[in-house]
ZASERO-868682 format. One record per residue: x, y, z of N, C-alpha, C in turn. Coordinates in nm, 3 decimals, padded with zeros to 5 digits, always signed. Each point is the difference from the previous one (the first is absolute). Layout:
# residues N
SITE    neast   nnorth      nup   caeast  canorth     caup    ceast   cnorth      cup
SITE        X        Y        Z        X        Y        Z        X        Y        Z
...
# end
This chain:
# residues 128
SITE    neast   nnorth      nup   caeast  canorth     caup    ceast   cnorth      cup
SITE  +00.085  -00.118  +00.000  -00.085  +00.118  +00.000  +00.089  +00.124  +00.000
SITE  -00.037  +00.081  -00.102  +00.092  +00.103  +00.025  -00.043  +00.124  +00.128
SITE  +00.116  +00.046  +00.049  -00.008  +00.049  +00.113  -00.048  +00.166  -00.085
SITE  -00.132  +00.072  +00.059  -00.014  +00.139  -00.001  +00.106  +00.081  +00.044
SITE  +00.024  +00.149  -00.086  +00.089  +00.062  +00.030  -00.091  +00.085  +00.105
SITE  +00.108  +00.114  +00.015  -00.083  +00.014  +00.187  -00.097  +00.152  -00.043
SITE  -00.038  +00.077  -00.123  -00.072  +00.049  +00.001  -00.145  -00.062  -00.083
SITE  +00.016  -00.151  -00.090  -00.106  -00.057  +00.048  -00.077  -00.056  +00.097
SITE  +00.093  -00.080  +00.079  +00.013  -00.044  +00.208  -00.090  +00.135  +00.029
SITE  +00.031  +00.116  +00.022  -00.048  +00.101  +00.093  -00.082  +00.076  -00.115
SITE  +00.027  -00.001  -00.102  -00.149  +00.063  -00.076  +00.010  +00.157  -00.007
SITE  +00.127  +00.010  -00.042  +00.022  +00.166  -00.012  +00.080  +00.016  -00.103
SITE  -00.022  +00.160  -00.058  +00.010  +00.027  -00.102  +00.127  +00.103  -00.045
SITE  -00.016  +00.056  +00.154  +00.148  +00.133  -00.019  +00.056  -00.010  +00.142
SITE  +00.098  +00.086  -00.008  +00.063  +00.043  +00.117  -00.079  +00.053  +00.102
SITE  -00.076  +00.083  -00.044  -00.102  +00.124  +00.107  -00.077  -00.150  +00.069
SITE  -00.059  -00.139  -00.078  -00.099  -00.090  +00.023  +00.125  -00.071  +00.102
SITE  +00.135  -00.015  -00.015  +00.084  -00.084  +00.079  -00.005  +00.039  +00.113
SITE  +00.065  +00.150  -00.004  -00.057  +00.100  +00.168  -00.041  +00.013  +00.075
SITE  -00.154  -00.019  -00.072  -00.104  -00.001  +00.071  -00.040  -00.126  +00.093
SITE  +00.023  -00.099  -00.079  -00.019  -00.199  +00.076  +00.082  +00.030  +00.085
SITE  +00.118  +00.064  -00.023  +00.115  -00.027  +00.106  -00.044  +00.082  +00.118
SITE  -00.059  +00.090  +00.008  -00.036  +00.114  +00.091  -00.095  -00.091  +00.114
SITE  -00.115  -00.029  -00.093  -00.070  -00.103  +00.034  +00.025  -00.102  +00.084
SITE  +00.117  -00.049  -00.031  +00.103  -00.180  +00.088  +00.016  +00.068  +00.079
SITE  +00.090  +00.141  +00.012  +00.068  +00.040  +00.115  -00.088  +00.065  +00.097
SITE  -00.123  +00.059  -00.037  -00.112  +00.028  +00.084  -00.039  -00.082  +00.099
SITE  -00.043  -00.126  -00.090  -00.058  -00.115  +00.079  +00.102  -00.035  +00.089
SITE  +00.140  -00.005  +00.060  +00.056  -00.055  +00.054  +00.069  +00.091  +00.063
SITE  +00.002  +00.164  +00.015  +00.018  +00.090  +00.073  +00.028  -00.022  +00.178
SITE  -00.137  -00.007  +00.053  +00.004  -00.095  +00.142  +00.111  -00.118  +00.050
SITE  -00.042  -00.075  -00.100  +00.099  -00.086  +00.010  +00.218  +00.015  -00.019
SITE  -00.036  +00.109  -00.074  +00.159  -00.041  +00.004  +00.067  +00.188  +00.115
SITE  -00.150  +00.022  +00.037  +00.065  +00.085  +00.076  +00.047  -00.058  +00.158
SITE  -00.098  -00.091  +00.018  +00.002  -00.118  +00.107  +00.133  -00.068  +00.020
SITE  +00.091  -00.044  -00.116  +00.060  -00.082  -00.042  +00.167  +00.064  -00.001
SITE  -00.048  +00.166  -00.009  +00.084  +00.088  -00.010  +00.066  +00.028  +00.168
SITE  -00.141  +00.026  +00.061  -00.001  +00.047  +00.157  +00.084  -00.147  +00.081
SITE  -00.066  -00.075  -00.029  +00.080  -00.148  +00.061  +00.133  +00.022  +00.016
SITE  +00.081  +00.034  -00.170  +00.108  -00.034  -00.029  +00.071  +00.115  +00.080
SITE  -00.032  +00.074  +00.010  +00.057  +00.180  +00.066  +00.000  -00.087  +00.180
SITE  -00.085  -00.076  +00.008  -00.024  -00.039  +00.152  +00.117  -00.093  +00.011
SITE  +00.018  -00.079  -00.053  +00.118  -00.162  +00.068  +00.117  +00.031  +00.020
SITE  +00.051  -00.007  +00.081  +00.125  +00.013  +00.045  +00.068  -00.176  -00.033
SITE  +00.120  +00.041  +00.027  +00.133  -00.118  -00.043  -00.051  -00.103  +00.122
SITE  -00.028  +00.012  +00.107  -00.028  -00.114  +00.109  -00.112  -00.054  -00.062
SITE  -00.109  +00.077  -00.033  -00.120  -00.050  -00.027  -00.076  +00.027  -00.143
SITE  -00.024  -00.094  -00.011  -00.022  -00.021  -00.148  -00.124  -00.040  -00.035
SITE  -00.117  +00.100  -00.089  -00.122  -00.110  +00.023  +00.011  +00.027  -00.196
SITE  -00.113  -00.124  -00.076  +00.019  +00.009  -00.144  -00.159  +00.160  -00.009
SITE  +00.068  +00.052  -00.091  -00.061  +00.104  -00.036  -00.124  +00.033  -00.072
SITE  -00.065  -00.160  -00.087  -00.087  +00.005  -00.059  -00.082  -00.053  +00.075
SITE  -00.157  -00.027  -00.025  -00.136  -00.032  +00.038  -00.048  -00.113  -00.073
SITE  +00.049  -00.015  -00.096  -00.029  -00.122  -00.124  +00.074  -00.125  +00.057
SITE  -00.062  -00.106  -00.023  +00.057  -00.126  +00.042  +00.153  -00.033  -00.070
SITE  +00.030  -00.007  -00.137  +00.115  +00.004  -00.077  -00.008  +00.114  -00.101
SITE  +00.151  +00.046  +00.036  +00.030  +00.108  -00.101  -00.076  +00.006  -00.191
SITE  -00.038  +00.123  +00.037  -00.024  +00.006  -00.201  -00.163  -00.022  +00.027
SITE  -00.103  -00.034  +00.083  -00.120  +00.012  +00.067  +00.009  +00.098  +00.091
SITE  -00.187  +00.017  -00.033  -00.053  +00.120  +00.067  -00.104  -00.059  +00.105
SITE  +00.042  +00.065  +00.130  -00.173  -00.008  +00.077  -00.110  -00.018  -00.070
SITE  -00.091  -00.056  +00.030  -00.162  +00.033  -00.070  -00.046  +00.070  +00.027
SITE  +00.022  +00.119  +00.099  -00.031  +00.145  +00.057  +00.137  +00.067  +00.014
SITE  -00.089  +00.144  -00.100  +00.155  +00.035  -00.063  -00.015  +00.219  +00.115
SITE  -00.151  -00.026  +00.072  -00.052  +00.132  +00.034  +00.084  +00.038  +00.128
SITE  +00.054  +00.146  +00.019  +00.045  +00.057  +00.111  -00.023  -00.096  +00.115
SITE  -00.102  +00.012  +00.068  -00.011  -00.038  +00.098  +00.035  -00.168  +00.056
SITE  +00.007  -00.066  -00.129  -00.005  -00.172  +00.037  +00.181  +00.062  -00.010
SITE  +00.041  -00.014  -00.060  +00.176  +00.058  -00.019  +00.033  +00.022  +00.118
SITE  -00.066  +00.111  +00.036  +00.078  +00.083  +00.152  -00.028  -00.132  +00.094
SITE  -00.101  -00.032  +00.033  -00.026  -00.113  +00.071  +00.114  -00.104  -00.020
SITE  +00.011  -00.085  -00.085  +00.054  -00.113  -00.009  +00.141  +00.036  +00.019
SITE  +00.047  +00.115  -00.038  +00.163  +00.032  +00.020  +00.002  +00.017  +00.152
SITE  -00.102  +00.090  +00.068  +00.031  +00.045  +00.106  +00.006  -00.137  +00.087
SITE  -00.117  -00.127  -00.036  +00.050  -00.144  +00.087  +00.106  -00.057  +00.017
SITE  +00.050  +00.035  -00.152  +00.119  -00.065  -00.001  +00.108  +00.025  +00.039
SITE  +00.007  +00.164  +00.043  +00.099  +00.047  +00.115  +00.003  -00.039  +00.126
SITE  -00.137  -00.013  +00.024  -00.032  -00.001  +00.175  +00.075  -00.121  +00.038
SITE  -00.004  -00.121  -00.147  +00.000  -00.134  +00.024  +00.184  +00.014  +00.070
SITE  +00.086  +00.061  -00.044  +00.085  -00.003  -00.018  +00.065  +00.131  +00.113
SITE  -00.088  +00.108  +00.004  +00.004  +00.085  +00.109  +00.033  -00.061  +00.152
SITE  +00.003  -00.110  +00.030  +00.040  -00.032  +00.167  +00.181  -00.037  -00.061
SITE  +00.040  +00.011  -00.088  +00.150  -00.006  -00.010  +00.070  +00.154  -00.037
SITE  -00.094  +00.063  -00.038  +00.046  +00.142  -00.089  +00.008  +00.067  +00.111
SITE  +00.094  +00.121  -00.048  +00.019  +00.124  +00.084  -00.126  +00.058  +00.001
SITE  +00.051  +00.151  +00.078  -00.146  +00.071  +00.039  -00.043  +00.050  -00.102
SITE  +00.074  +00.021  -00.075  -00.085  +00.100  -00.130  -00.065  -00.117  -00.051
SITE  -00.050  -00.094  +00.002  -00.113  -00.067  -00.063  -00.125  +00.047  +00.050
SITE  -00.055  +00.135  -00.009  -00.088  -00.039  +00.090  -00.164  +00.056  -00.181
SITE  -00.085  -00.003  +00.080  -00.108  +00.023  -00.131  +00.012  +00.147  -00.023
SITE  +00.033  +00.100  +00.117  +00.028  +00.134  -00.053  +00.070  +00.029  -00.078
SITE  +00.101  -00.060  -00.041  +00.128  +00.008  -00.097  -00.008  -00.068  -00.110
SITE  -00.098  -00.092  +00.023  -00.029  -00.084  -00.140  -00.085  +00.081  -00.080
SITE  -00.126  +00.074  +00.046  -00.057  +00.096  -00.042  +00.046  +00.113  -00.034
SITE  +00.121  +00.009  +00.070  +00.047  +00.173  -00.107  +00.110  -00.047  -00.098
SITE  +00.027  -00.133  +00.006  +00.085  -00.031  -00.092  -00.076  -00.033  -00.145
SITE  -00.121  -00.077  +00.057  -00.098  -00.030  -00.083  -00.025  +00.102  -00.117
SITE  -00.052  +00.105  +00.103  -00.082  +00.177  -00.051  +00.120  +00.054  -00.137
SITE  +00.145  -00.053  +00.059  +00.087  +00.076  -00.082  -00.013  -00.054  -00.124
SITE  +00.022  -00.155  -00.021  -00.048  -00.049  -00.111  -00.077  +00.039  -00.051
SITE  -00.138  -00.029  +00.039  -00.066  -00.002  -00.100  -00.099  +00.147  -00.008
SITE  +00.102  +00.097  +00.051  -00.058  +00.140  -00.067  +00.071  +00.017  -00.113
SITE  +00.141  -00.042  -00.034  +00.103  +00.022  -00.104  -00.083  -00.084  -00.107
SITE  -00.067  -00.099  +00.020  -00.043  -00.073  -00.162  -00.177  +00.087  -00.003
SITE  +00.044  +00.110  -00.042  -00.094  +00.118  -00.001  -00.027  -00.016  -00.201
SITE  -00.084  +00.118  -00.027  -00.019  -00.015  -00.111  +00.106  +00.060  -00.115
SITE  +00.125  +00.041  +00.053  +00.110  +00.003  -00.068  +00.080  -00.049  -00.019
SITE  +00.028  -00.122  +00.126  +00.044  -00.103  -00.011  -00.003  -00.134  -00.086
SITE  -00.162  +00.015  -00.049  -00.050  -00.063  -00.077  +00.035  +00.052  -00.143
SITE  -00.036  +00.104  -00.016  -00.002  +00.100  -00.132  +00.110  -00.032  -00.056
SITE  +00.139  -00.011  +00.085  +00.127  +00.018  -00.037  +00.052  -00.158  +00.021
SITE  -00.092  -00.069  -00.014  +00.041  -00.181  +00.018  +00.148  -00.020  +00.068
SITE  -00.015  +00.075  +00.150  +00.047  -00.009  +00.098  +00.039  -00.187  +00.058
SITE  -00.121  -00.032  -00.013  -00.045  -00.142  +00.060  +00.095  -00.093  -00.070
SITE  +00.025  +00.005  -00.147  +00.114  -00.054  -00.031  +00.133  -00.022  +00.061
SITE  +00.018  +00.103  +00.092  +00.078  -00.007  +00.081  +00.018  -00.086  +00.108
SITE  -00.104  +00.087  +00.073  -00.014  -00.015  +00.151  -00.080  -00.152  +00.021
SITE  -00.058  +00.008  -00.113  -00.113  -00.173  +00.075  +00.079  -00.119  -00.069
SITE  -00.050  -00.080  +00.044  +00.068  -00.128  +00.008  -00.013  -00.097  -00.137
SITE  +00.067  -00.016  -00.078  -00.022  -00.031  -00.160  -00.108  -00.120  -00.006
SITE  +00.016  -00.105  +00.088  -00.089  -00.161  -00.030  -00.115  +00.057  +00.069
SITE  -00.017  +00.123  +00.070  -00.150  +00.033  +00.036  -00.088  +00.077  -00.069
SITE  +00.113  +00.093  -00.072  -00.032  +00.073  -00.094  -00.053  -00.103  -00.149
SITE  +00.098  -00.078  -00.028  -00.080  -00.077  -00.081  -00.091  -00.068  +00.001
SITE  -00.072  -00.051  +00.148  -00.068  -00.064  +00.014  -00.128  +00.048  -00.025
SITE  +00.041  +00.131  +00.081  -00.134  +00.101  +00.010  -00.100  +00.059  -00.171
SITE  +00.099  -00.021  -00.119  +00.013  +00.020  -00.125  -00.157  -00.081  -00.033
SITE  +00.010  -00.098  +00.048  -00.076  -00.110  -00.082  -00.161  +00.034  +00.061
# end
């Protein structure tokens, strides 16, 4: 079977149409990789927790909304919080949080920032 090239796959026609899907992936997964972001800013060298929410890398949660994100990251500190220093605490996860994900603002997007900053196998995932 021959394999589709990837603007039949995604069904677009120009650049402005590539942009836009992509704006789109990185929208949907905003929360999430600001979560993912805040984690990583959190672990110190003693303590180490894995940074994603997805069972294996290159997968996405099935809830991709603010609030399930903040939640599930913030468990997964606590889980790990009776070994961590004091700065683990939820006040700091929240302004670390806030910093993220005010920066993937709508210029961040505009300027396919996310290429950057988010995480490529989530970013692709999020594509489909």
């Amino acid at each position: 079977m021959k394999q589709k090239n990837l603007c039949e796959k995604y069904a677009v026609t120009s650049e402005d149409e590539v942009k836009s899907r992509f704006i789109e992936a990185a929208e949907k997964i905003k929360y999430y990789q600001a979560v993912r972001h805040t984690m990583g800013k959190m672990r110190t060298g003693e303590i180490n927790f894995d940074t994603k929410l997805a069972i294996k890398s290159g997968s996405l949660p099935k809830r991709l909304d603010e609030e399930f994100c903040k939640k599930k990251a913030w468990n997964k500190i606590e889980k790990a919080k009776l070994l961590a220093p004091d700065s683990w605490s939820e006040n700091n996860f929240l302004k670390a949080y806030q910093n993220f994900i005010g920066s993937f603002d709508e210029d961040f997007m505009k300027n396919l920032n996310f290429l950057i900053y988010f995480q490529g196998k989530d970013f692709a995932f999020s594509l489909n």
